[in-house]
N, C-alpha and C positions, 0 to 999 in steps of 0.2 A: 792431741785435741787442744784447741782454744777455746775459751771459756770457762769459766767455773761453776754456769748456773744451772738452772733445774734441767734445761734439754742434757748441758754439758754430764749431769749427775748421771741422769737415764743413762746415755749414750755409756759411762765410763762402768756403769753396770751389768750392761747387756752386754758390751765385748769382755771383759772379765767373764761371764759366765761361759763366754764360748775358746778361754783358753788365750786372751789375747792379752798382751801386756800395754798398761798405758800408761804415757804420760801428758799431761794434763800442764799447760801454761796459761796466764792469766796475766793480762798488764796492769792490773789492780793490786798494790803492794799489800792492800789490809783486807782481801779478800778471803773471807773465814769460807773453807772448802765445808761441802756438806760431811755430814759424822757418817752417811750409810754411803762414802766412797768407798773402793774394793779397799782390802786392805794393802797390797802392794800397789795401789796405785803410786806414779810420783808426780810430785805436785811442783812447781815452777812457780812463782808471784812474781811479777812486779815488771814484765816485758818479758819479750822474747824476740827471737832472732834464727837467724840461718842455722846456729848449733845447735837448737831446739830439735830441730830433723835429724841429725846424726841417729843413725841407727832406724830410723821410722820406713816402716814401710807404707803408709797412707795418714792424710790429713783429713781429720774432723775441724767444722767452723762452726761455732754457737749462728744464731740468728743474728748476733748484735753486730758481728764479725766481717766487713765490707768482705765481698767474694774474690773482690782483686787486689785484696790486699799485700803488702809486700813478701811476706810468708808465703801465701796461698800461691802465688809467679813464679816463689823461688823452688816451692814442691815443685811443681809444674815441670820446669824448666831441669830439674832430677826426674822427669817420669814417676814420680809419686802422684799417686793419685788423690785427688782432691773431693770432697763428700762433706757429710752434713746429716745428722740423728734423721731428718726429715727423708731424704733420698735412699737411706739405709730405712727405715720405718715401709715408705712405699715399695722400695723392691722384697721386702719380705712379706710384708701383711697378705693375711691369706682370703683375708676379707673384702669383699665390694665395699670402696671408699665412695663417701659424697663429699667432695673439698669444695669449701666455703672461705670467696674473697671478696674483695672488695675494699674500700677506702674506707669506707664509715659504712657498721653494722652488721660487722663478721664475725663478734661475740656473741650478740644475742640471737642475730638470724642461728648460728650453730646450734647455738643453745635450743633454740624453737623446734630445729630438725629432729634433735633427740628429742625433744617430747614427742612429735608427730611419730617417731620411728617405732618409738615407746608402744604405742598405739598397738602396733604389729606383734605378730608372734615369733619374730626374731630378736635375740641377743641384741643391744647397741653399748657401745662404747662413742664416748665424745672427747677429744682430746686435740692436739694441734695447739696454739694461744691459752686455750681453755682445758679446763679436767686435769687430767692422769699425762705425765709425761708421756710421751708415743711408747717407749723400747720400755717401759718398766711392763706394760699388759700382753706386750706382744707374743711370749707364751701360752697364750689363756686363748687366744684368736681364733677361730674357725672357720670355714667357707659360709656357715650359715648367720654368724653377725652381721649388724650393719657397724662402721666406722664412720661417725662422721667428725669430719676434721676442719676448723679452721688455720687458712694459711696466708702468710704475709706473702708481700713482696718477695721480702728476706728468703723464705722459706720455698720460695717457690724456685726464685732462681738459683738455689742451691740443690734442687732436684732434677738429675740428668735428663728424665722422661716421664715426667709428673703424669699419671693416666686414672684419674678418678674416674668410676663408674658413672658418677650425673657431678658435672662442676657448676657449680653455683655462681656468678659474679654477679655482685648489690648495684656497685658502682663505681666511678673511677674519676678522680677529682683530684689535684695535685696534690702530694703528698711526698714526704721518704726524696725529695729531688737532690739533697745537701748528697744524699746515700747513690740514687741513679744516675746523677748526673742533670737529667732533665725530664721532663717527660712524658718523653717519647721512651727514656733509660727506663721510666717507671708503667708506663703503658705493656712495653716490652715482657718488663717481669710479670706481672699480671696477666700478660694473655697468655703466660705459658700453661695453666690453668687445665686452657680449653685444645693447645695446638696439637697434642698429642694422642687424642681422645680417636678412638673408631668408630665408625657407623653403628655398632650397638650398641654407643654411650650416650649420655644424655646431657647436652648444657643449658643450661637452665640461666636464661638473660634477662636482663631488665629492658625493656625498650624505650624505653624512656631516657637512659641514658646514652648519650652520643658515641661515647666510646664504646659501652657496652654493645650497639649496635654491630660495631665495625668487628669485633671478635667474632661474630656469627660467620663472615668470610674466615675467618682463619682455624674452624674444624672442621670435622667428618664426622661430629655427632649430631644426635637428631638434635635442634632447636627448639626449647620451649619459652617463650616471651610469659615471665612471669606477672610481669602485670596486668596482664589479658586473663590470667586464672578466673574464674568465677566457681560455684559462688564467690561471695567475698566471703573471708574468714572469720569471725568476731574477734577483738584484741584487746585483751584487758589494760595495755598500756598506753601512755601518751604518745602523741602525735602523730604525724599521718606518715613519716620514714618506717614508725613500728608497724603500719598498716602493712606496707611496703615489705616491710623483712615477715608478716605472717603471709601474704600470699606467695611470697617465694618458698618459704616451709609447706607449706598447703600444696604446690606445684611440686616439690619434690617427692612429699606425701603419695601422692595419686602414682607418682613415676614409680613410685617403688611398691605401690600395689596396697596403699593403706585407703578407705574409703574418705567420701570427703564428711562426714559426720564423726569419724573418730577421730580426723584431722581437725575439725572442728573443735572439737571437746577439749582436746588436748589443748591448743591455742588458746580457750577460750579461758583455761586453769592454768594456762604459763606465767611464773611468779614476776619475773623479771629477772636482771641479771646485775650483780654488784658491779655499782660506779658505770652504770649504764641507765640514766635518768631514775635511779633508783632513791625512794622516799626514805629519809631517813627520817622524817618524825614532825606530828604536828602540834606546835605550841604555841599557844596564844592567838589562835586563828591563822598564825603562820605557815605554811608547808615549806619543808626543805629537804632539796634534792642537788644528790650527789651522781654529778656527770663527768666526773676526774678523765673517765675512757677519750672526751672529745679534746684530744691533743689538737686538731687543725681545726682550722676556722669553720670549714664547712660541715665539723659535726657538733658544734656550739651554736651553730646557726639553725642547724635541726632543731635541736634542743629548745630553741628561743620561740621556734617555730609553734612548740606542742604546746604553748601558753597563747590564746587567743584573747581571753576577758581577764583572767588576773592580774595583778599589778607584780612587774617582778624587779628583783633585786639583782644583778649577776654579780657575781663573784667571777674574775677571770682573770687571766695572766701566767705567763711560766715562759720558758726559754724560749724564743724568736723563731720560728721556722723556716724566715722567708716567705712563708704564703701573701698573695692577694687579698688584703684585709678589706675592700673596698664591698663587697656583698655584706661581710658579717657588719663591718659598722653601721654600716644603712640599717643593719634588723636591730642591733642593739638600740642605734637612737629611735627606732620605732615601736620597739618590742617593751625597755625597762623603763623603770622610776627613774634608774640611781644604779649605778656599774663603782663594785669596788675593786681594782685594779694591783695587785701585786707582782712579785717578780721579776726578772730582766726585761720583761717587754712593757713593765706596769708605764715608763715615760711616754716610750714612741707610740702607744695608743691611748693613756691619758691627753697627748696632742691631740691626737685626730677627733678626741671628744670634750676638745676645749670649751663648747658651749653647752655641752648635755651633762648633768648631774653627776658628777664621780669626784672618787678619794681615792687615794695613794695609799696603800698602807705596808708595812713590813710584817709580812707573818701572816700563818695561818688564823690564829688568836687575833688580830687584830681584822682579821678578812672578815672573821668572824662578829665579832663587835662591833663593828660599822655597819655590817649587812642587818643586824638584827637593831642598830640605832635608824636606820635609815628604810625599815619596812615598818609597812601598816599591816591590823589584821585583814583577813580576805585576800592578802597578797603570796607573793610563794620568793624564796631566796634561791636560786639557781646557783649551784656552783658547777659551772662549765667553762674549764680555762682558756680553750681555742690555743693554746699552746703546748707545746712539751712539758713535760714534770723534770727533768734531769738538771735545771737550773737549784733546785729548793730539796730535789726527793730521788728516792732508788728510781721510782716507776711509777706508773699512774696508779698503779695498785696502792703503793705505801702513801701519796698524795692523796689518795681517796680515802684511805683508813684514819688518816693524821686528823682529815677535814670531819667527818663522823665522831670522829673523838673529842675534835675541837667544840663541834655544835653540843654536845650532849653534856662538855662540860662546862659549856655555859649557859644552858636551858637545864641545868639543873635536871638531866634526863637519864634516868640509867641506861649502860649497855646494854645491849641485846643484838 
């Protein structure tokens, strides 16, 4: 197995229970393994290599782990067989899966799904990016749960025959290219989604997007254009992408046999979803929200979007993607006050906003303190980086918690 992290844990626990010996490599030298690994498991830091395989009779790859990576060729080329917690989860699970993708919006749309599923008089588990690692539930599983999963790129094309009962895709906007290649590398992994599905499954598309269209050619399940749903759904959150990800839940709702009023209900009480334009508190007529999840441009651009009359502050920056900045700068210098810019890409887009309002700053704390020198009340502070977290943090998770910690410790606001 490669990896050490929460899929890696699952994965090293689930073959342990089935009699299977593992060993476990990790190119990270100070990678603290989790405490609930098997006990014989063996553990490897700090790289690995062709003598990693001695003795192995199959290869595990975490999500983070390119699929062509030089390991992964070299199993290959020994006839070992090459797999992933994700492709071992779907040929076992005994349960009708809904798999949820898309570029920006396949946390929370998942999220929506289980509540709408909720709704029904079956079991749900939510898991994939989100929830419960796959392999730790997957004894507890039955024909009559629903499963619904969010899945990357990553995740998908490490699945030999991905065949979700209704696949979901939001939408498809570059992303992962440094990872695909290009794409066309990253369109490719994405539509495996839906290429494998039968005439009694259901893909459930956005029409709206271009790409998403072209996927409707490449299966044999029935088509549902989720932005044609009606009714409309009601949606307690901002902006009109959130619109977009409830009538896609609402659409999968009805497909799975939930009315459209208890689909409602449920939508209309979904809390939202951490570091997914989520409020972290409002002080001093200030509102601040934590959008740590929009690594690419395109979902900091949403985000900028769901403010129409506030005055906003953004808080943005982290590791360089390569994306096309040229849409999201147009909304920033139309959308904020005042952009505070940190991280490796804080210069090459402090440029491009040479004449619009912005600061440089080092650090969260300081992202912090400039955002709240540089807002009025009635205004709202955005933190949505349009970049990666891996420059400054573990993930956008710990980026998102650091920033929440950061705001509360300077608003003088307790945790919660």
């Amino acid at each position: 197995m490669v990896g050490l992290g929460r899929s890696g844990g699952a994965l090293a626990r689930y073959l342990d229970r089935q009699g299977v010996r593992v060993r476990i490599v990790d190119a990270d030298p100070n990678r603290v393994p989790e405490s609930d690994l098997p006990e014989g498991a063996e553990v490897r830091l700090g790289g690995y290599g062709s003598d990693d395989l001695e003795g192995c009779q199959g290869l595990f790859l975490s999500p983070g782990v390119p699929w062509n990576c030089d390991l992964a060729e070299q199993a290959r080329a020994r006839d070992i067989p090459v797999s992933s917690e994700t492709d071992l989860f779907l040929k076992l699970c005994p349960a009708p899966v809904v798999g949820v993708t898309g570029t920006n919006g396949k946390t929370t749309t998942t999220a929506m799904i289980g509540a709408v599923l909720g709704a029904g008089p079956r079991p749900v588990v939510v898991g994939g990016n989100i929830g419960v690692p796959l392999l730790d539930g997957l004894d507890e599983l039955t024909p009559e749960h629903w499963v619904v999963l969010e899945l990357s790129s990553f995740q998908l094309e490490s699945a030999e025959r991905p065949r979700p009962r209704i696949a979901v895709v939001l939408n498809v906007t570059p992303d992962h290219l440094d990872r695909h290649g290009d794409m066309a590398g990253y369109v490719a992994a994405k539509s495996r989604i839906v290429r494998f599905q039968e005439p009694g499954d259901d893909a459930v598309l956005n029409g709206l997007d271009p790409t998403c269209r072209t996927l409707a050619q490449q299966t044999r399940a029935r088509v549902t254009w989720f932005d044609r749903h009606r009714p409309l759904p009601p949606c307690g959150l901002p902006g009109r992408h959130n619109l977009q990800n409830a009538l896609a839940a609402a659409a999968v709702g009805r497909l799975a046999g939930i009315g459209d009023d208890a689909a409602a209900a449920a939508l209309a009480a979904f809390p939202g979803v951490e570091h997914r334009l989520e409020m972290v508190g409002d002080w001093g007529g200030v509102r601040w929200y934590n959008d740590s999840k929009a690594t690419n441009s395109a979902a900091s651009l949403m985000a900028l979007e769901a403010f129409d009359a506030e005055p906003v502050v953004l808080i943005a920056g982290g590791r360089d993607g390569g994306f096309d900045l040229d849409p999201w700068i147009s909304a920033v210098r139309l959308r904020t006050v005042a952009v505070v810019l940190m991280g490796e890409s804080s210069r090459r887009v402090g440029e491009r906003l040479e004449d619009h309002p912005h600061v440089l700053v080092e650090g969260l704390d300081a992202a912090v303190a400039a955002a709240a020198d540089l807002v009025r009340p009635g205004g709202v502070v955005l933190f949505s980086p349009a970049f990666k977290s891996f420059d400054m943090f573990r993930d956008f998770e710990d980026r998102g918690r650091q920033f929440k910690a950061a705001v509360r410790a300077a608003l003088a606001a307790p945790a919660g």
